[in-house]
N, C-alpha and C positions, 0 to 999 in steps of 0.2 A: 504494500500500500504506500501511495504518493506522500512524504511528509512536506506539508508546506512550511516555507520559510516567515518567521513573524509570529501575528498572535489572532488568535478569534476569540472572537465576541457573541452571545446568544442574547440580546434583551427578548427577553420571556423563555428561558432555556429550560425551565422548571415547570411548560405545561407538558400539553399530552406529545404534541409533536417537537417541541423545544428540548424534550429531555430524552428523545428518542434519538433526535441529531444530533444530539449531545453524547448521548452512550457511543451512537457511531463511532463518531469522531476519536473520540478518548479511547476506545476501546482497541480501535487501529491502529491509537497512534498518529494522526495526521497532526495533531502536533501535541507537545509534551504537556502533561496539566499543569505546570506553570507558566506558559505561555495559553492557558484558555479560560475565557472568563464568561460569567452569568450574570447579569441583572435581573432581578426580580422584586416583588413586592417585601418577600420575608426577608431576604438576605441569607437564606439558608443552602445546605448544599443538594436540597431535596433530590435523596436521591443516590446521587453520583459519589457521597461520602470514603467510598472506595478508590476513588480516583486521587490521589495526592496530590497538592500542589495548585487547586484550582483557585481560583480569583474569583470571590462572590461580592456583589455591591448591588444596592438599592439605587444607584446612583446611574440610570442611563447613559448620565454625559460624562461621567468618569471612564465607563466602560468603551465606549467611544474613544476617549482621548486616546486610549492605552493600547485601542488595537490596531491591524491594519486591516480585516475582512470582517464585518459586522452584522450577523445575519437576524433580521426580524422576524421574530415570533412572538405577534403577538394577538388577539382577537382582532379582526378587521373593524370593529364597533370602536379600540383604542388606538388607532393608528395615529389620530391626532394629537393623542394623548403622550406622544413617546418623545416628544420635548427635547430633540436634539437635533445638533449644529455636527454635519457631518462632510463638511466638505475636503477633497481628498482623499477621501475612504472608499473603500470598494464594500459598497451593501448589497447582500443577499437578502432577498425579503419572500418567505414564505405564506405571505398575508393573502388570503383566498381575498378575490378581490381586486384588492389597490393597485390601482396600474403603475405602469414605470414612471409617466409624469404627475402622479399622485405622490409619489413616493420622493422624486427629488423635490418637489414643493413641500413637502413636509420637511425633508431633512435638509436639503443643502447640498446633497452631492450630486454628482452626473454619472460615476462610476456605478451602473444600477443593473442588476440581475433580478429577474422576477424568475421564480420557482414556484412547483408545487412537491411537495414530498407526502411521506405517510409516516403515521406510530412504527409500522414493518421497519423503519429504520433503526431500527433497536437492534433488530437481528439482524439487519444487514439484507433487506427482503425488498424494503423499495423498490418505486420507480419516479424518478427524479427529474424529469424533464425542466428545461431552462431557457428564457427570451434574456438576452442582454442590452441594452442600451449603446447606443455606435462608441461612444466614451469608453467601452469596454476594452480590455487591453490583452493580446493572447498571453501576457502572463499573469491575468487576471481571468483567463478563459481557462488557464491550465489550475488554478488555485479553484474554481468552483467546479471543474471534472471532480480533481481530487476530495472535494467536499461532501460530492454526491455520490461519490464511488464506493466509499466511505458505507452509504446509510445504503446502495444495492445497486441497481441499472442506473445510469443517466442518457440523456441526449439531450443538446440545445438543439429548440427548435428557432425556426426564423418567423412565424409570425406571432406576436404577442397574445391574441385573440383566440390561440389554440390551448393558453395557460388554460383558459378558462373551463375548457371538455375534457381537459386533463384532471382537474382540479372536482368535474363532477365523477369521471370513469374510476382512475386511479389514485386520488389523495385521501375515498374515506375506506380504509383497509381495517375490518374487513367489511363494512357496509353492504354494497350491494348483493355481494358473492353470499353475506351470511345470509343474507333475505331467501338468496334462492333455496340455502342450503334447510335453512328454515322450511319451508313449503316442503321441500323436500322430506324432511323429518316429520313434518305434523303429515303426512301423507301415510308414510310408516306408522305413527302412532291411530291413524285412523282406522286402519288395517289390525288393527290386534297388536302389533309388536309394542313391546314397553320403552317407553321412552329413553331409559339409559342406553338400548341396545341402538336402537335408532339415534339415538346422537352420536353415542360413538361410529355407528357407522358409515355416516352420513360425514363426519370429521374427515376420517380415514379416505374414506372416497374426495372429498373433494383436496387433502394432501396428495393424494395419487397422481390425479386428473390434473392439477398443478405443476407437481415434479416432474409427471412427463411431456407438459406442455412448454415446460421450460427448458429441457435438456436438448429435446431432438428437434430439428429443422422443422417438422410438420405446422404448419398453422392452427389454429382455432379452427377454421374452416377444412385445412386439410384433413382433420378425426374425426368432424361431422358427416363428411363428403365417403368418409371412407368406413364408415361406421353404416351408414343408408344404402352402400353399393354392397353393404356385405348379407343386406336384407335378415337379418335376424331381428329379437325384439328390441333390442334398443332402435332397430331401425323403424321398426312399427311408432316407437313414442315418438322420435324425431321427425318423423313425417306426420303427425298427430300435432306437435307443439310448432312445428314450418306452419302448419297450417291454421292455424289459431291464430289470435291478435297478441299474444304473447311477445312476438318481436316490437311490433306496434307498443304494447304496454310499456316495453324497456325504452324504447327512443323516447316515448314520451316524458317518462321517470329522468332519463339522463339529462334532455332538454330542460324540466322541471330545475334540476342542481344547478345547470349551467347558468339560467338565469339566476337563480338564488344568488350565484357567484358574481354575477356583473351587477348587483342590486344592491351586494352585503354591507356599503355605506349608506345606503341612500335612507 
């Protein structure tokens, strides 16, 4: 894992996804816990107490001064709220939401990365997609790879307005997947089977269906396509659920978040 040179910064490092990019980080190693610091309400090291060496302060603008990557985490409702002068800094900001020219009007800087990430960053499971700001610098492109590489997958993408379908598909982990898995189980449980058996096995299935979807070349679509050509019963549901408004339900749902996403100040 890449260790970056200098020091990072988390204001809101101590929430759900703040102390998950935070575990990453510390945990790889991208850089030492006395070069990484947290701003938060309590000043405590919620959490991360394992980690030596880290830098805790109530003080946003202290944290600020002292770093040189300073990634925001914090509720898109406080954005306004985060009360610092950051010009010359290279900020990452995680804030579902807040555009890029939201974000240097708040702070002050121009160096500006919009992210969305997930809690999965804990274990290193993320997926980390990123818009930069033309101010961005490639060795400030190669400092936010290593940041995101860190919490799982990354890509920079190029247009800013794809944060946003990112931010409803892949940022609330495990969200929508549990929903399915949900239905799934209460399907099981309707059927006679007891619910412990049915979660656990509904867990298990969808670890599986995951790790093989991640390891081999095949698509999403390539398991479906070839799961339906092999005509047995999984092929029967799937041509059962193709044919229903179940796809329709999901576009609707994701569309649903995404505007949530472009709304979450207003």
């Amino acid at each position: 894992m890449t260790q970056i040179d200098g020091s990072i910064g988390i204001i809101g490092g101590s929430g759900m996804l703040g102390s998950a990019i935070s575990e990453a980080l510390l945990d790889h190693e991208v850089v030492p816990g006395p070069n990484f610091w947290i701003s938060n309400r309590t000043g405590s090291a919620a959490g991360l107490e394992r980690h030596a060496g880290i830098r805790i302060t109530t003080d946003n603008q202290e944290l600020v001064d002292a770093c040189d990557v300073i990634i925001l985490s914090v509720p898109p409702a406080r954005a306004s709220d985060i009360g610092i002068r950051a010009a010359g800094k290279l900020l990452v900001s995680v804030m579902a939401g807040v555009t890029v020219e939201e974000i240097k009007a708040l702070t002050g800087a121009s160096r500006v990365v919009r992210a969305m990430s997930s809690p999965a960053a804990a274990l290193s499971l993320a997926y980390s997609p990123w818009f930069a700001s033309p101010e961005v610098t490639e060795d400030d492109r190669r400092k936010v790879t290593a940041i995101f590489a860190a919490c799982g997958l990354t890509d920079e993408i190029g247009e800013e307005g794809n944060i946003d379908h990112f931010t409803a598909m892949t940022g609330p982990v495990p969200g929508f997947v549990a929903y399915f898995a949900k239905c799934m189980a209460d399907y099981a449980v309707g059927k006679g089977i007891g619910r412990d058996v049915a979660d656990r096995a509904i867990r298990q299935l969808f670890l599986s269906a995951g790790t093989m979807m991640s390891i081999g070349e095949a698509t999403p679509a390539d398991h479906v396509r070839e799961m339906i050509d092999y005509a047995g019963t999984t092929a029967a549901g799937l041509l059962a659920m193709e044919n229903s408004p179940l796809s329709r339900a999901i576009h609707d749902g994701l569309d649903a978040a995404v505007e949530k996403s472009r709304n979450m100040r207003r």
